[in-house]
Backbone and ligand atoms as CSV (ligand in chain L), in Angstrom:
chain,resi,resn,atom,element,x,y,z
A,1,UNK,N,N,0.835,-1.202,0.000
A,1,UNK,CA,C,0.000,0.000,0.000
A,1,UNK,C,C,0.867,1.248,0.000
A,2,UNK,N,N,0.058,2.340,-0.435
A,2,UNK,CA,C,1.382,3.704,-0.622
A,2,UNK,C,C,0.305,4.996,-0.322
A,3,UNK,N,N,0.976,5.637,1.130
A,3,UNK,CA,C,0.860,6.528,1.722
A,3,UNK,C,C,1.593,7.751,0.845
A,4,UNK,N,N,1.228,8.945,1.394
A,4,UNK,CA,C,1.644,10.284,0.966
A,4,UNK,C,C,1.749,11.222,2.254
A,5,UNK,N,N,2.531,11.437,2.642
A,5,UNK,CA,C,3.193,12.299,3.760
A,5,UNK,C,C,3.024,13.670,3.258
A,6,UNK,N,N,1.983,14.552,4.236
A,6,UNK,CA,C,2.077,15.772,3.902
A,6,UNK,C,C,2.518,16.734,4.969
A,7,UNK,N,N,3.462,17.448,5.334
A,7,UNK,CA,C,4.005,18.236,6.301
A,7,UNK,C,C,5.146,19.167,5.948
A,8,UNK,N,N,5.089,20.537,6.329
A,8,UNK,CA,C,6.017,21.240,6.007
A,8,UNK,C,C,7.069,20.831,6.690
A,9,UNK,N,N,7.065,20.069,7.852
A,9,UNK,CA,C,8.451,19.903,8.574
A,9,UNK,C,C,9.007,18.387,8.347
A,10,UNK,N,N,10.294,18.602,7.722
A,10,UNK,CA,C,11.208,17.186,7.271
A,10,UNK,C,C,10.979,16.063,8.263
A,11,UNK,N,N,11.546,16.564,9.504
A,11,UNK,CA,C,11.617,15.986,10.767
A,11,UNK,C,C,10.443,15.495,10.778
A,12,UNK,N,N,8.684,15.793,11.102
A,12,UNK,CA,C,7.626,15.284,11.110
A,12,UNK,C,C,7.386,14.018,9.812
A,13,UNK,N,N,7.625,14.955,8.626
A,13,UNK,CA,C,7.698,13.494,7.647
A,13,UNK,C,C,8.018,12.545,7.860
A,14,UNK,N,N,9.606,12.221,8.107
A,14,UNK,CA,C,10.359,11.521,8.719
A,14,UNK,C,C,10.105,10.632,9.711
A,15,UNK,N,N,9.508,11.032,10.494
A,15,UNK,CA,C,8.843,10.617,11.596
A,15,UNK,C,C,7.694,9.502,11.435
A,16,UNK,N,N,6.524,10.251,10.701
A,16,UNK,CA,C,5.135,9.563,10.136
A,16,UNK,C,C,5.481,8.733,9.204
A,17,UNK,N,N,6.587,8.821,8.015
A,17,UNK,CA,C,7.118,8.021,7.177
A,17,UNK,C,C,7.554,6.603,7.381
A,18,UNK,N,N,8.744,6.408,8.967
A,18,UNK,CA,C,9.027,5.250,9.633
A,18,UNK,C,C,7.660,4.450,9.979
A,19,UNK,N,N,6.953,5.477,10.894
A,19,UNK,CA,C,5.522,4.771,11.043
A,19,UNK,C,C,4.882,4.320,10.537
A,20,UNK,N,N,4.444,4.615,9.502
A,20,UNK,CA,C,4.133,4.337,8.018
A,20,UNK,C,C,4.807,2.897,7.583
A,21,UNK,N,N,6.658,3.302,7.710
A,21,UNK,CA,C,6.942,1.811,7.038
A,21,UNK,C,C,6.807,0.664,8.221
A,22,UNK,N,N,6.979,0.557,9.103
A,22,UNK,CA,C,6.560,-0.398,9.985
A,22,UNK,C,C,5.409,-0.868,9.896
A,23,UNK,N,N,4.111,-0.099,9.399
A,23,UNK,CA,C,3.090,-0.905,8.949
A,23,UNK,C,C,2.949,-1.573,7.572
A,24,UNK,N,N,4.390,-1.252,6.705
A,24,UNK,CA,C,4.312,-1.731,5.376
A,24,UNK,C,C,3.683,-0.791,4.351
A,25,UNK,N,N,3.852,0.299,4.476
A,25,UNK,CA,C,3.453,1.125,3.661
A,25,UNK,C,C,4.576,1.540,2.348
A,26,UNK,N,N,4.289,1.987,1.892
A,26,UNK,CA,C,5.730,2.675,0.349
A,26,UNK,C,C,5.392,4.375,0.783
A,27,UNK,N,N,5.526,4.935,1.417
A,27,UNK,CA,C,5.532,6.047,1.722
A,27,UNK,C,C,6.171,7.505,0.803
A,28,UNK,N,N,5.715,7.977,0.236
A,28,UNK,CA,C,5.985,9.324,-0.523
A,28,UNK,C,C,5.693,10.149,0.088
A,29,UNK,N,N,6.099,11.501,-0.309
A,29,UNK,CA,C,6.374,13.047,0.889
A,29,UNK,C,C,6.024,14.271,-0.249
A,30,UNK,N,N,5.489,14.938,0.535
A,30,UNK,CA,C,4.915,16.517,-0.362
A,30,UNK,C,C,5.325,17.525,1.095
A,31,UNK,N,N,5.768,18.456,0.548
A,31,UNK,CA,C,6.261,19.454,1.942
A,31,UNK,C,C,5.205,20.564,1.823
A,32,UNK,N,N,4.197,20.646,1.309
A,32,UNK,CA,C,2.877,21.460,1.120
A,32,UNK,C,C,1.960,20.882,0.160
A,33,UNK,N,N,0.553,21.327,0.701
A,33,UNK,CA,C,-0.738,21.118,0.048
A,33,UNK,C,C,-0.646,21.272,-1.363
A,34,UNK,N,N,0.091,22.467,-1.651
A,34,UNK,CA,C,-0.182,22.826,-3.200
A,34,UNK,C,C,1.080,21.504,-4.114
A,35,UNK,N,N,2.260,21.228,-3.275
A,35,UNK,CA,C,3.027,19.897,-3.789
A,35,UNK,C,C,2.350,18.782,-3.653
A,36,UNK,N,N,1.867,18.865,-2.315
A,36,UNK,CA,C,0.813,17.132,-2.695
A,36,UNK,C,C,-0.359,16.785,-3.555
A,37,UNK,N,N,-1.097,18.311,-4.134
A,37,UNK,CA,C,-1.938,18.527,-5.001
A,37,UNK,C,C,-1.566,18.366,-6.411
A,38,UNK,N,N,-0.152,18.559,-6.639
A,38,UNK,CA,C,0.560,18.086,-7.856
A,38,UNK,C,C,0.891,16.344,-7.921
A,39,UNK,N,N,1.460,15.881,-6.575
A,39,UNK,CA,C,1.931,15.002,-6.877
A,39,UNK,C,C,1.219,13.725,-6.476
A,40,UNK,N,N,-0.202,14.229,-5.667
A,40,UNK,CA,C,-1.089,13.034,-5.190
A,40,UNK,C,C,-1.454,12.352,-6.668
A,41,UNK,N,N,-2.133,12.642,-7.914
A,41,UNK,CA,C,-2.425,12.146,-8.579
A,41,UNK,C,C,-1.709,11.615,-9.801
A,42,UNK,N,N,-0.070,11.895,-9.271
A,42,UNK,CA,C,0.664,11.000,-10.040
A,42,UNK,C,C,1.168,9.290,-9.274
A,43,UNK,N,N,1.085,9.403,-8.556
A,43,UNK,CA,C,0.854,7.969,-7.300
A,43,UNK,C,C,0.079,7.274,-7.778
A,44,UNK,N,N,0.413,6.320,-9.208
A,44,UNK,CA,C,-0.850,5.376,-8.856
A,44,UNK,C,C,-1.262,4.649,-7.757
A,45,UNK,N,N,-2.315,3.787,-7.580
A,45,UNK,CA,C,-2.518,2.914,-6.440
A,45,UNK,C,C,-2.406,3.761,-4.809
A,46,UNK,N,N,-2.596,5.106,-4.864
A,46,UNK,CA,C,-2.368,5.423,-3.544
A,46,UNK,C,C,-3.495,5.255,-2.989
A,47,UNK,N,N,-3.012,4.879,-1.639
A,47,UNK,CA,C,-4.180,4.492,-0.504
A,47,UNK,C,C,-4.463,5.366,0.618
A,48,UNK,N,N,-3.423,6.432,0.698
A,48,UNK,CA,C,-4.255,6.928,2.207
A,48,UNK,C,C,-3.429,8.694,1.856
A,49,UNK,N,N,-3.755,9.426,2.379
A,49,UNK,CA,C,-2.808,10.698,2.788
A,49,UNK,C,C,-3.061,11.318,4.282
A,50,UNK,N,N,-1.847,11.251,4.937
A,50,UNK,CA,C,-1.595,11.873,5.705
A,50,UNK,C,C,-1.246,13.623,5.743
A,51,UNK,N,N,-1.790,14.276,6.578
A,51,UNK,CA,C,-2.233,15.613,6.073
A,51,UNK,C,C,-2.045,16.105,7.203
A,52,UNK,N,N,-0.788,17.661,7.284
A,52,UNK,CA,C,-0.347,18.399,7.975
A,52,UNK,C,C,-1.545,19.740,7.894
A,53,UNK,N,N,-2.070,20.540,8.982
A,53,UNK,CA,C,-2.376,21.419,8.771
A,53,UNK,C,C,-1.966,22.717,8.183
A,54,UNK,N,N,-1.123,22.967,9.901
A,54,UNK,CA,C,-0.246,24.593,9.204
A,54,UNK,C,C,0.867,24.266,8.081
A,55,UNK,N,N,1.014,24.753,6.520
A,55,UNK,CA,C,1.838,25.015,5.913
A,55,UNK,C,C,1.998,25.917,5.237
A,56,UNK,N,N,2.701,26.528,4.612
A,56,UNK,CA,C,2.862,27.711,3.589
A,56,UNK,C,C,2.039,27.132,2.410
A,57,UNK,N,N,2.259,27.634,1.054
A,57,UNK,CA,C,1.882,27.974,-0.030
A,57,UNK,C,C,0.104,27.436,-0.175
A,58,UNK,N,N,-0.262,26.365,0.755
A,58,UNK,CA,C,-1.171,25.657,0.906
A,58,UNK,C,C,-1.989,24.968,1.869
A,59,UNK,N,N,-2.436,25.283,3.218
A,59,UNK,CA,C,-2.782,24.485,3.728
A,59,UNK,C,C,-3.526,23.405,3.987
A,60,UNK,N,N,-3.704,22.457,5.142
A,60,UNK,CA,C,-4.292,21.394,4.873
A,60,UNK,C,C,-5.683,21.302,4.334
A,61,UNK,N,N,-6.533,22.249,5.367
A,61,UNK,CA,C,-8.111,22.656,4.864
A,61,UNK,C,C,-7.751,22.940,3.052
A,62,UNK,N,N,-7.327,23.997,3.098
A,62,UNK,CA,C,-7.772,23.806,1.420
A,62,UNK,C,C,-7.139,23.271,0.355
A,63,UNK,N,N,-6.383,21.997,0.621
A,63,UNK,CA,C,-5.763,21.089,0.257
A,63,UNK,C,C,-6.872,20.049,-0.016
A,64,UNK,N,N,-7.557,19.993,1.383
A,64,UNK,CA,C,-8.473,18.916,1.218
A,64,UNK,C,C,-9.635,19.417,0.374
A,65,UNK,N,N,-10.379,20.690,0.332
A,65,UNK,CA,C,-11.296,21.152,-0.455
A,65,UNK,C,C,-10.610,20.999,-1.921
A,66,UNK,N,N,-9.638,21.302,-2.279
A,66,UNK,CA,C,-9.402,20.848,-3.754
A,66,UNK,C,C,-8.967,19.715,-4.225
A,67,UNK,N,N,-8.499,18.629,-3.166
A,67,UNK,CA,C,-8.352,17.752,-4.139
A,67,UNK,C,C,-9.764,16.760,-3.595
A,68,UNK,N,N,-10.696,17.224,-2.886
A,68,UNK,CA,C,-12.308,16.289,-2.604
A,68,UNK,C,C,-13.088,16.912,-3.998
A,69,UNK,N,N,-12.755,17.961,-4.423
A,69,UNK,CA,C,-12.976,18.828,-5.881
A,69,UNK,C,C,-12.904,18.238,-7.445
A,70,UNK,N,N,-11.685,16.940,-6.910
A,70,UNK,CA,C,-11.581,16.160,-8.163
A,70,UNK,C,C,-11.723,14.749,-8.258
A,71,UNK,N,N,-12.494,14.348,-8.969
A,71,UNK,CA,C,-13.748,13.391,-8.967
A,71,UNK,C,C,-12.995,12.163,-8.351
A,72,UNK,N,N,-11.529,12.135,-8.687
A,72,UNK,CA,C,-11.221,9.998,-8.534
A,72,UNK,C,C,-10.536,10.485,-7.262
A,73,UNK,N,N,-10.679,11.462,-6.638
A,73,UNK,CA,C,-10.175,11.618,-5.211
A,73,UNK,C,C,-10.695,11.818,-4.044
A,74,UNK,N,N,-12.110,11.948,-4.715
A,74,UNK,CA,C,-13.494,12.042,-3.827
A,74,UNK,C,C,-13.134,11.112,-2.812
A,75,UNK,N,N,-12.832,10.389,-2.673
A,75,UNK,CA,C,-12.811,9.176,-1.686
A,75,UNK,C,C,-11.528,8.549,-1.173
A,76,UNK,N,N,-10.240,9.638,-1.330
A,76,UNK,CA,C,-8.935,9.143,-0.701
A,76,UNK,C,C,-9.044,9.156,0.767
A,77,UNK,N,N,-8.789,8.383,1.503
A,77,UNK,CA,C,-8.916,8.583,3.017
A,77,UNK,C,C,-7.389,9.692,3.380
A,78,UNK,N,N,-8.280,10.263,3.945
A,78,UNK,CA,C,-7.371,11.604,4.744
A,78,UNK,C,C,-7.558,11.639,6.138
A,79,UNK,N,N,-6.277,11.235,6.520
A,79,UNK,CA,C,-5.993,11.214,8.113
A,79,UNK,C,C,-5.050,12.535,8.049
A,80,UNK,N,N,-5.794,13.811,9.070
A,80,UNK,CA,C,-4.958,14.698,9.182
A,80,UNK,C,C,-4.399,14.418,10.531
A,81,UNK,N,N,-3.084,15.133,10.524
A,81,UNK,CA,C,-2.108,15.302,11.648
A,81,UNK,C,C,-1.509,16.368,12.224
A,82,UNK,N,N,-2.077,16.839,13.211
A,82,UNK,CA,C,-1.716,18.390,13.523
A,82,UNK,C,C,-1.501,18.387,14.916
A,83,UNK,N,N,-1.231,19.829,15.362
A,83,UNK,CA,C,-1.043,20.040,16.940
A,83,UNK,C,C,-2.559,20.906,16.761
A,84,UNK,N,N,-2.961,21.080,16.309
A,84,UNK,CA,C,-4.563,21.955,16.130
A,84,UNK,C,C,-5.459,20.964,16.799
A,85,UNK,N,N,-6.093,21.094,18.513
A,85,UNK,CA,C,-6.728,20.390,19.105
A,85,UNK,C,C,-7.684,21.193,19.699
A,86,UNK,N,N,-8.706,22.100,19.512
A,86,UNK,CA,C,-9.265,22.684,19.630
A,86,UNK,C,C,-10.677,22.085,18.889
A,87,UNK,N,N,-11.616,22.139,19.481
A,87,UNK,CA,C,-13.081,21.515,19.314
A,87,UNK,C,C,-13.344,21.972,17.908
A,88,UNK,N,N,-13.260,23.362,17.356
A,88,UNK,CA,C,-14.050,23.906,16.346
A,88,UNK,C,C,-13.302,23.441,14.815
A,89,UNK,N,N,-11.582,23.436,15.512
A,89,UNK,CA,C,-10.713,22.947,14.506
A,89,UNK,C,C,-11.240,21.643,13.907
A,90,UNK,N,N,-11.315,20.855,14.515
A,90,UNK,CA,C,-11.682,19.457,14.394
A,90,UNK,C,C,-12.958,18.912,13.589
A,91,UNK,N,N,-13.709,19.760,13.884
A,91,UNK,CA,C,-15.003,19.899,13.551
A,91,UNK,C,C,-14.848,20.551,11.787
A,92,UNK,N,N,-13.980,21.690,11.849
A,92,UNK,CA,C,-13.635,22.545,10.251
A,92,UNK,C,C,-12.764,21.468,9.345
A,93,UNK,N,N,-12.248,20.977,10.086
A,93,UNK,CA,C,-11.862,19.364,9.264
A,93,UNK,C,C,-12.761,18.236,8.633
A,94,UNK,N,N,-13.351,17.784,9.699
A,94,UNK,CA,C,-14.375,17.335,9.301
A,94,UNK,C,C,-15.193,17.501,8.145
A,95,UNK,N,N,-15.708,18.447,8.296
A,95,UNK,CA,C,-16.865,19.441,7.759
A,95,UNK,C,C,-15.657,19.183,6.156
A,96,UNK,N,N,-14.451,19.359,6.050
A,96,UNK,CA,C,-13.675,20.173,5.374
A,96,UNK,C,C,-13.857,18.937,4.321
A,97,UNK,N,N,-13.917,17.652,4.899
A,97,UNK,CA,C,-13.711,15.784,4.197
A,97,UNK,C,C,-12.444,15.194,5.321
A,98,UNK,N,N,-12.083,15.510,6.071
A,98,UNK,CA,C,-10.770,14.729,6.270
A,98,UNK,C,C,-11.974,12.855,6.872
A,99,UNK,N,N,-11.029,12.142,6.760
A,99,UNK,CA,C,-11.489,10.808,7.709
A,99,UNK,C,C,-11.269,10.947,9.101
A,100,UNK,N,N,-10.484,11.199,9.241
A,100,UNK,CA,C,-9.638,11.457,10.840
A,100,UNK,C,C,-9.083,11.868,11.058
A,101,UNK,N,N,-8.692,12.163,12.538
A,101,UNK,CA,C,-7.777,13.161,12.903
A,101,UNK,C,C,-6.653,12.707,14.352
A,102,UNK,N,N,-5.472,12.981,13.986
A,102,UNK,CA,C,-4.270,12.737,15.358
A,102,UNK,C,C,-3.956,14.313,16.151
A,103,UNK,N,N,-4.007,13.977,16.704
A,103,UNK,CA,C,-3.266,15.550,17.397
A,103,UNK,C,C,-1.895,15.217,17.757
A,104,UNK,N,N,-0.713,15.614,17.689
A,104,UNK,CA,C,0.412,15.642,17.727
A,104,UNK,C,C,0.541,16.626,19.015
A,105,UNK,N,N,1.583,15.636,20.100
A,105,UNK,CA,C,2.417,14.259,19.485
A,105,UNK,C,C,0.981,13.343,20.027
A,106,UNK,N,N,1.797,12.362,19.237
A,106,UNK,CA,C,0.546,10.888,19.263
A,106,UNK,C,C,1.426,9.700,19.643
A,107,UNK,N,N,1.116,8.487,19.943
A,107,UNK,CA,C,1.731,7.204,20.400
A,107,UNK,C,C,1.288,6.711,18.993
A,108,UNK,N,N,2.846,5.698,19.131
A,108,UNK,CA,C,2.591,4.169,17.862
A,108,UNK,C,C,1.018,3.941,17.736
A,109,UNK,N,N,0.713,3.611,19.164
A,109,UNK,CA,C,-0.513,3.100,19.410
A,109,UNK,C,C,-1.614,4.094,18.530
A,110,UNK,N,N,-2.011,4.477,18.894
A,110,UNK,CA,C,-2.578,5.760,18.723
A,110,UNK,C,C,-2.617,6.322,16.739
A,111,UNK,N,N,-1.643,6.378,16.404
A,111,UNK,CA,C,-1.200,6.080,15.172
A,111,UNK,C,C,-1.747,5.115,14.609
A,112,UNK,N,N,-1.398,3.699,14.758
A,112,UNK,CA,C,-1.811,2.221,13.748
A,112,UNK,C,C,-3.353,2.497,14.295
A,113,UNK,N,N,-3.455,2.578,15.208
A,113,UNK,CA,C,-4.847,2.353,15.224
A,113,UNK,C,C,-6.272,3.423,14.211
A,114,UNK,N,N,-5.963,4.689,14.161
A,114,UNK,CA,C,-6.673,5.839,13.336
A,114,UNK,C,C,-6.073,5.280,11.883
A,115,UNK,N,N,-4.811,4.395,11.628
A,115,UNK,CA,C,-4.782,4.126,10.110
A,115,UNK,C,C,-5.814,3.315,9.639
A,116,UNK,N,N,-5.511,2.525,11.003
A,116,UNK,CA,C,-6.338,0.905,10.407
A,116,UNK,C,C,-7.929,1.306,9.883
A,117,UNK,N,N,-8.339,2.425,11.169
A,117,UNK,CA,C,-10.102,2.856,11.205
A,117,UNK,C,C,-10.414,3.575,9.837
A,118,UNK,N,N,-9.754,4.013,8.882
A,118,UNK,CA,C,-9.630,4.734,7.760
A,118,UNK,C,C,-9.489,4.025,6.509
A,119,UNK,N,N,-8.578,2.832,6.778
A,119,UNK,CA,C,-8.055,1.871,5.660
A,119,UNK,C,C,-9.432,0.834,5.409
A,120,UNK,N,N,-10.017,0.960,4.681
A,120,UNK,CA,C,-11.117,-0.215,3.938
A,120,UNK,C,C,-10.234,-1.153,3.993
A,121,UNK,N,N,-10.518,-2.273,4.565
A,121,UNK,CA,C,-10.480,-3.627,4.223
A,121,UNK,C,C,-10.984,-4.685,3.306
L,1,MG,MG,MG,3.190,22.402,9.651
């Protein structure tokens, strides 16, 4: 299966990426919304995106409004990952398409488990 790492910070990629491969994932990286908006739909076979809020050129919210905008992406599962833990945030996600949400920092645990709840079986 092949994830897409979205986060302006290397270090965080890096991070979610290992996690990622320990569950067997092929993991690819976009350092903003408007790069993962280019490069999500060259990924064939991708299965999930992981989704940073705060970034420059693009953020996560309207990352997710444009690529839920294009028809064969209507239905990528989007697990966002942020330090944004605030009730209304969560909710503007939601509302926004994401599948789920981590608040950072998060446990392994905590992690495999919001993948698995997202990943169709
Ligand atoms: Mg960020």
């Amino acid at each position: 299966m092949k994830a897409l790492v979205v986060d302006d910070s290397r270090a965080m990629r890096r991070i979610i990426a290992r996690y990622l491969q320990d569950l067997g994932f092929e993991v690819h990286e976009a350092a903003s919304g408007l790069d993962a908006l280019v490069s999500a739909p060259k990924i064939p076979g991708l299965s999930l995106i992981l989704l940073d809020w705060n970034m420059p050129e693009m953020n996560g919210i309207d990352f997710i409004r444009a690529l839920r905008a294009i028809d064969k992406s209507k239905d990528m599962p989007i697990l966002m990952v942020t330090t944004n833990a605030a009730k209304d945030d969560i909710v503007e996600a939601l509302r926004a398409g994401v599948d789920s949400y981590i608040i950072k920092p998060f446990t392994t645990d905590t992690f495999k488990e919001k993948i698995e709840a997202v990943i169709p079986r």
